[in-house]
MIPAFI-354732 format. One line per 2 residues: their letters; for each residue x, y, z of N, C-alpha, C. Coordinates in pm, 1 decimal, decimal comma. Atoms other than C-alpha are relative to their C-alpha. Last residue first. Layout:
! MIPAFI-354732
A	X/Y/Z/X/Y/Z/X/Y/Z ~ ... $
! end
This chain:
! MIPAFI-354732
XX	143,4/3,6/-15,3/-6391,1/-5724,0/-6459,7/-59,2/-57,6/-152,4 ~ 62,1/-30,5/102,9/-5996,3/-5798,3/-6487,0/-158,9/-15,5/1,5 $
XX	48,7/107,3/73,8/-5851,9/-5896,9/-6180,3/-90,9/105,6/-73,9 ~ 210,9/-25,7/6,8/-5678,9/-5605,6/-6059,7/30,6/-131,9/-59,6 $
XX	47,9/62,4/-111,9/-5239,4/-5699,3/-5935,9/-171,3/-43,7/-32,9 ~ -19,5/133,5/40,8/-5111,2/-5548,3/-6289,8/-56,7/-123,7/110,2 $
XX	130,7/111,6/102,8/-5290,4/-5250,8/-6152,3/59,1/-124,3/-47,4 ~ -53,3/4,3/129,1/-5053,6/-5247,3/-5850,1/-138,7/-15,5/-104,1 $
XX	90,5/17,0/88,4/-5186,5/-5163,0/-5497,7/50,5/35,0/-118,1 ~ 57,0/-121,2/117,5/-4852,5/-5155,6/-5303,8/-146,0/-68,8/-94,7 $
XX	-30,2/26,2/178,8/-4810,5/-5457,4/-5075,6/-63,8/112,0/-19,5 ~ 114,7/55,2/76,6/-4845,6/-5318,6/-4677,6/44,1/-5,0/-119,4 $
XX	-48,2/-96,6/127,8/-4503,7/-5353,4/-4475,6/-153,6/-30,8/-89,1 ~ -8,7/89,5/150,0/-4550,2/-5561,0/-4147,1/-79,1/118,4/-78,4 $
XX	149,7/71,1/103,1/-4514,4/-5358,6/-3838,3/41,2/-21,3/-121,1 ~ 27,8/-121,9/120,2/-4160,9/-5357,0/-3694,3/-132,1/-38,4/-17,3 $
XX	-6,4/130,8/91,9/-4066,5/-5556,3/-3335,6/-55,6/142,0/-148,7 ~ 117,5/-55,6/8,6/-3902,7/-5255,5/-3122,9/-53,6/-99,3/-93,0 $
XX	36,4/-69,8/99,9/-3510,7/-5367,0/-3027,5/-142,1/-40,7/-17,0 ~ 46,0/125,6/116,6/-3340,3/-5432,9/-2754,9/-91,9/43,6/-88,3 $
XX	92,0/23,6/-109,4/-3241,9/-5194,9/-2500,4/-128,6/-28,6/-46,3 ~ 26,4/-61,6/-175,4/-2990,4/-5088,4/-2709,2/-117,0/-34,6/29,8 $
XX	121,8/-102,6/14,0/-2936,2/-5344,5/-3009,9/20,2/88,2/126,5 ~ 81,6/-17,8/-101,7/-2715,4/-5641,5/-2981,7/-118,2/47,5/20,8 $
XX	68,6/137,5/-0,7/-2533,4/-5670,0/-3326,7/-124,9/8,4/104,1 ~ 59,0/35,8/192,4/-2498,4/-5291,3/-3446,8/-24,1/-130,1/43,8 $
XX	155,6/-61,4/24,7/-2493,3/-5237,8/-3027,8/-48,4/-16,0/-126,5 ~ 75,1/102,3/-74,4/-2122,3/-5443,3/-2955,9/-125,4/19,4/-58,1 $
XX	32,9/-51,9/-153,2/-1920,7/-5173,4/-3187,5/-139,6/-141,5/8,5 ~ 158,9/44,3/23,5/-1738,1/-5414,8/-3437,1/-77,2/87,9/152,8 $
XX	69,9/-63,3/-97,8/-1358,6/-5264,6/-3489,2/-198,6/-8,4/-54,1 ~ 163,7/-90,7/11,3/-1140,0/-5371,2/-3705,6/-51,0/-21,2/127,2 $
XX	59,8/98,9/-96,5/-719,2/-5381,4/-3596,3/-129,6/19,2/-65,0 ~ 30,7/128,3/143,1/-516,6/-5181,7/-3851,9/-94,0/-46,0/30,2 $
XX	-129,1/124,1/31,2/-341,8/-4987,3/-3546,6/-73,0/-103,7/-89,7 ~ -129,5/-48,1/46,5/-557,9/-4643,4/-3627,2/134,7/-111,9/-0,9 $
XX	-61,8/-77,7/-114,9/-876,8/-4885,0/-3600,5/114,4/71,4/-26,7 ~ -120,4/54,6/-54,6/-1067,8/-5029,4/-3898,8/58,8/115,6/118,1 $
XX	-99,1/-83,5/49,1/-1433,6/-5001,6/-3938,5/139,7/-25,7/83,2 ~ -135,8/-5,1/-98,2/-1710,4/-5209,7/-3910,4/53,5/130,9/-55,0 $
XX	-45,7/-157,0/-18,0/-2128,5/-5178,6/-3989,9/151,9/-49,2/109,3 ~ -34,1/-36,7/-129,1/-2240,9/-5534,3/-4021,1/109,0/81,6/8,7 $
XX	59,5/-117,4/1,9/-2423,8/-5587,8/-4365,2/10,1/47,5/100,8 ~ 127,2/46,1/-69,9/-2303,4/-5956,0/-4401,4/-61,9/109,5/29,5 $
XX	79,9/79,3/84,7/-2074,1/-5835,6/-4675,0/-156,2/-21,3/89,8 ~ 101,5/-113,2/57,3/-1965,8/-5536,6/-4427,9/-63,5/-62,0/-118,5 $
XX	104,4/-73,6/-65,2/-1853,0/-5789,6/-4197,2/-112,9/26,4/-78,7 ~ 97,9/97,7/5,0/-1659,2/-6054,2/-4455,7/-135,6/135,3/130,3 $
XX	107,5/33,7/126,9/-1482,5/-5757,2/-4603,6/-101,5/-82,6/36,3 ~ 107,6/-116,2/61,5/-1348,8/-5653,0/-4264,4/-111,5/30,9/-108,8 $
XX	114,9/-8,5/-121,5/-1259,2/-5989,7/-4135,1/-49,5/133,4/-31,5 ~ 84,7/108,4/46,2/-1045,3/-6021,0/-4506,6/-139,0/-26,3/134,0 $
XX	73,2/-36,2/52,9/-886,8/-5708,0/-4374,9/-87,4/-128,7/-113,6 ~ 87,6/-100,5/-10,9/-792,1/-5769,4/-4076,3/-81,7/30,6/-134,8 $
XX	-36,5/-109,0/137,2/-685,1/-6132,2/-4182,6/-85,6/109,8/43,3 ~ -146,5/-34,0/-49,3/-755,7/-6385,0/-3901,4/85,1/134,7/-17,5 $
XX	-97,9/-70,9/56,8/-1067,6/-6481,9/-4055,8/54,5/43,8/114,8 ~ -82,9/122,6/94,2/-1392,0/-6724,0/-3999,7/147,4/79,0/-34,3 $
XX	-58,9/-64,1/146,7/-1604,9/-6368,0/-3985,6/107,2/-180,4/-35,5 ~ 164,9/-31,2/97,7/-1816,8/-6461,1/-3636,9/59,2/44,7/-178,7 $
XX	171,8/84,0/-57,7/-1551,7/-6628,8/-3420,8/-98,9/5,0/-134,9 ~ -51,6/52,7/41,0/-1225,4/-6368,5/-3533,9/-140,0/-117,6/-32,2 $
XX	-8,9/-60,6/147,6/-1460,5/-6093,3/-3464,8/51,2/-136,6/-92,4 ~ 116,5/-14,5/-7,5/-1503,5/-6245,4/-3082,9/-17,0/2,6/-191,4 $
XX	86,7/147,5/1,9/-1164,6/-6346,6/-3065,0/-131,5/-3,5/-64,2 ~ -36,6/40,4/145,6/-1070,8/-5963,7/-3189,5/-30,9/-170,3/25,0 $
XX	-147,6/55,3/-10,1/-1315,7/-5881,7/-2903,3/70,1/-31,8/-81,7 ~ -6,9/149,1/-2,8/-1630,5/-5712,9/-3006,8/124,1/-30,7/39,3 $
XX	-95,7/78,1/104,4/-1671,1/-5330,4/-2869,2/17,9/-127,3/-6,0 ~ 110,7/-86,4/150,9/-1856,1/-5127,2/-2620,2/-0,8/-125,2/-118,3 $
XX	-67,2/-63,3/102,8/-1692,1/-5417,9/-2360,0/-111,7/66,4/-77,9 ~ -15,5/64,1/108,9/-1981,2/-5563,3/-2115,0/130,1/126,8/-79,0 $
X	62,7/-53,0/119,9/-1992,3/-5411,7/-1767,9/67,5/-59,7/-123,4 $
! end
């Protein structure tokens, strides 16, 4: 079975950093939910990248009807 959790290789890999907390800033820039561990360490749970049991495609978002949108009659 797969680790919950990224490996600090793994973290190290995808952030370019060494630095817990320079691999923590570069996460939560890219909008990937970390947090640090009681020994400093961060912590990427596996499923914010992965998904569980993969993920649902979305329907496409309808444009708001704007009047600035009407053509003028």
């Amino acid at each position: 079975m797969e680790s919950l959790t990224l490996t600090k290789e793994e973290i190290t890999e995808a952030t370019g950093y060494r630095r817990p907390a320079e691999q923590l800033a570069a996460l939560l820039k890219a909008g990937i939910p970390a947090d640090r561990r009681p020994d400093g360490s961060v912590r990427v749970w596996r499923h914010h990248l992965v998904g569980i049991g993969g993920s649902k495609p979305k329907a496409p978002r309808r444009r708001p009807e704007l009047a600035s949108d009407r053509k003028a009659a």
